[in-house]
Every structure is written in C-alpha cells, then in structure tokens.
KOLVOMAR-505601 format. One line per field, with one value per residue: residue number from 1; residue in three letters; x, z, y of N, C-alpha, C in turn. Coordinates in steps of 0.05 Angstrom, whole numbers, plus 5000, padded with zeros to 4 digits. Last residue first. Layout:
BEGIN
num	NUM/... $
residuo	ALA/... $
nu	X/... $
nw	Z/... $
nv	Y/... $
cau	X/... $
caw	Z/... $
cav	Y/... $
cu	X/... $
cw	Z/... $
cv	Y/... $
This chain:
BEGIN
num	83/82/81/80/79/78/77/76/75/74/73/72/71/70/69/68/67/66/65/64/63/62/61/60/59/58/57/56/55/54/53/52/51/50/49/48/47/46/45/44/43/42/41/40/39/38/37/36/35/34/33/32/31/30/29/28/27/26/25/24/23/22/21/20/19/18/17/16/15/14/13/12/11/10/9/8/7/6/5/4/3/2/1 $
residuo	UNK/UNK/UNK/UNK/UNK/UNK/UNK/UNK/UNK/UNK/UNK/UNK/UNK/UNK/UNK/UNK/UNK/UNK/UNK/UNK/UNK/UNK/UNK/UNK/UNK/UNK/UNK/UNK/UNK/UNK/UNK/UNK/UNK/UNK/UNK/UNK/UNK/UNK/UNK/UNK/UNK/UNK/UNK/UNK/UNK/UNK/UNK/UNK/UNK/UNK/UNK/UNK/UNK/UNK/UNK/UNK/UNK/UNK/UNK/UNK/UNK/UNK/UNK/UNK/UNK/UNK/UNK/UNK/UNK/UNK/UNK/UNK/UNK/UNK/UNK/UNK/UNK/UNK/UNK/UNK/UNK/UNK/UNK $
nu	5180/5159/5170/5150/5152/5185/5200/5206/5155/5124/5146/5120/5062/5060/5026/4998/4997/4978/4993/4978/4991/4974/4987/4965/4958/4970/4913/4860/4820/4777/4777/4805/4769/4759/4830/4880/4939/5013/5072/5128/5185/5197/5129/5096/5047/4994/4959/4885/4846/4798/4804/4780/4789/4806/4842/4895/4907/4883/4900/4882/4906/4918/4935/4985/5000/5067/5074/5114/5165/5173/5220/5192/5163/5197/5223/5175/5113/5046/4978/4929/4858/4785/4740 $
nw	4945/4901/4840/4811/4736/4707/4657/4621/4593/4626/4637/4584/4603/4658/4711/4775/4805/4860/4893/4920/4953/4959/5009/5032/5104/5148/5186/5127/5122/5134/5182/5176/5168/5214/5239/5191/5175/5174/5179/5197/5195/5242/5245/5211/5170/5140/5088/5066/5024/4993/4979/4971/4975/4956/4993/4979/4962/4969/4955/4973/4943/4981/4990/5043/5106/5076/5011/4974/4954/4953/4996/5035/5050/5079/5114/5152/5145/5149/5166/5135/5165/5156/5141 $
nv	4863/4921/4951/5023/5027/5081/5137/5174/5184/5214/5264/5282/5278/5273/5239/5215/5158/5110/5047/4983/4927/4863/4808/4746/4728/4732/4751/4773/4826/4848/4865/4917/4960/4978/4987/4962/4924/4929/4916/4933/4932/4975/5020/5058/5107/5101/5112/5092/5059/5014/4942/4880/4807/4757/4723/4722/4784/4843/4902/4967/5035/5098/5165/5179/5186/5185/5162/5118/5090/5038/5054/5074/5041/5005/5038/5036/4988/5019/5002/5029/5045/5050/5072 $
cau	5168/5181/5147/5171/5140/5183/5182/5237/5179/5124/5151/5146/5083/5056/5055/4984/5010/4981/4993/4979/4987/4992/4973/4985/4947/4974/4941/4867/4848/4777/4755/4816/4789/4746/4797/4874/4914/4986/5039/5101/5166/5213/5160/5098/5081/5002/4980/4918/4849/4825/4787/4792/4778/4801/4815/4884/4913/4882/4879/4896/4887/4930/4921/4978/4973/5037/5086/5091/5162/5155/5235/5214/5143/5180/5237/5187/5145/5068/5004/4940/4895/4809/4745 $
caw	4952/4921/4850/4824/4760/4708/4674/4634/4570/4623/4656/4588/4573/4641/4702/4749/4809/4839/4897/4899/4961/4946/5002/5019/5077/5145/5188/5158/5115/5100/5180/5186/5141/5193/5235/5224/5174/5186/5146/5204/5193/5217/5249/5230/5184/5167/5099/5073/5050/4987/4993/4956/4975/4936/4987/4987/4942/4988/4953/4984/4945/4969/4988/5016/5095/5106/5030/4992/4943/4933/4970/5012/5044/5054/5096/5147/5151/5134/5180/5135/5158/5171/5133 $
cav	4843/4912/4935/5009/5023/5054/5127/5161/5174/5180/5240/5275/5257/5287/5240/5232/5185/5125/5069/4995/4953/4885/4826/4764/4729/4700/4742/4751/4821/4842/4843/4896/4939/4965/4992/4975/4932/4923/4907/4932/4908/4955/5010/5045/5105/5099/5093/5112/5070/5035/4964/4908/4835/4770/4721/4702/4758/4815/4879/4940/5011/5064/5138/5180/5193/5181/5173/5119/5119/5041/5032/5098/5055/5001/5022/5054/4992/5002/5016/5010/5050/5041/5044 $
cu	5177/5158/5174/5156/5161/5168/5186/5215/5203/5149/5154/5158/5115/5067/5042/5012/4998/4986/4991/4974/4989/4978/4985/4972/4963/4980/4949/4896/4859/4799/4768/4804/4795/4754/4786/4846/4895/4960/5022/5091/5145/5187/5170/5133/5084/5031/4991/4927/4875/4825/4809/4785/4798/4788/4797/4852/4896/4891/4891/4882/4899/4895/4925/4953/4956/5020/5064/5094/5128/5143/5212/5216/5170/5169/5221/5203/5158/5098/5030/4966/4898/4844/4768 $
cw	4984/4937/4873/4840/4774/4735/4688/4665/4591/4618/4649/4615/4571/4613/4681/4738/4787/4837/4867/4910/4930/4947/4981/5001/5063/5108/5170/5162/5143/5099/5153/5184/5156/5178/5223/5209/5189/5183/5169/5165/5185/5226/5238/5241/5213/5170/5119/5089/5051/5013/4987/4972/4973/4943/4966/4989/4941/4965/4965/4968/4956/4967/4975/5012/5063/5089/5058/5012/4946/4937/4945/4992/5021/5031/5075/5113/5131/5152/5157/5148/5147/5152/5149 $
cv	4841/4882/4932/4980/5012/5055/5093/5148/5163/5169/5220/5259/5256/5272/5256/5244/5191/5149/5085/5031/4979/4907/4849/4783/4749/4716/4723/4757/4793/4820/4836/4865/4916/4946/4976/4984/4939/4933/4908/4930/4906/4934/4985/5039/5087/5096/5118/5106/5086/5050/4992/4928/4851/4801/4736/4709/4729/4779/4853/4912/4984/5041/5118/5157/5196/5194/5166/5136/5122/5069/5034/5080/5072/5014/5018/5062/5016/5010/4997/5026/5027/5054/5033 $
C-alpha cells in the first residue's frame, strides 16, 4: 500500500517507532488506510507508494498508533496527541 515517511522529532514526541504500524486518516477527504512509518528528516509528513493517490498536498491528516496495556498500565495511562 505504501509508507508514510514522518519527522524524526515527531515520531519520539507520539512515542512511534520505524516500521511500527499506523492508521492514516485524511481529515480533508475522508480516506483511511493503515501502513508503517518510515524515519525521515525535520519536517517530513510524507505519504509514499500507493497511498499516495489517498492523500493530496495541502490536506490534514492524523496518524493513529496502538499499544495492548495491562490494567495496571492503564491506571497511570494518558494518550499522547501532538499537533
């Protein structure tokens, strides 16, 4: 289906590592797709292969990642969001 290439910086601040998997969804038009993240450089959002058709320049996008926690994780748990 393709990568998504993310900024270095980014990826530690929402605790993403390479090659983890992520769902992308597309704000401005409403597609979804799930793929794995790519280590780029300051800055980089970029959408590669396939996917790429899903996603225009321009368009805003959130990147969702998941973990499997135990009951005691939950209890000191918070999501991290970064803009």
């Amino acid at each position: 289906m393709g990568s998504i290439t993310l900024d270095p910086k980014l990826m530690e601040l929402a605790d993403v590592l390479e090659h983890e998997q992520v769902h992308v969804l597309d704000i401005d038009n409403g597609a979804r797709f799930e793929t794995y993240v790519i280590r780029g450089g300051p800055g980089d959002v970029i959408i590669n292969g396939a996917a790429a058709r899903l996603v225009h320049t321009g368009d805003r996008a959130i990147v969702i990642s998941y973990a499997q926690y135990d009951d005691a994780e939950l209890e000191s748990y918070a999501p991290r969001v970064q803009q």
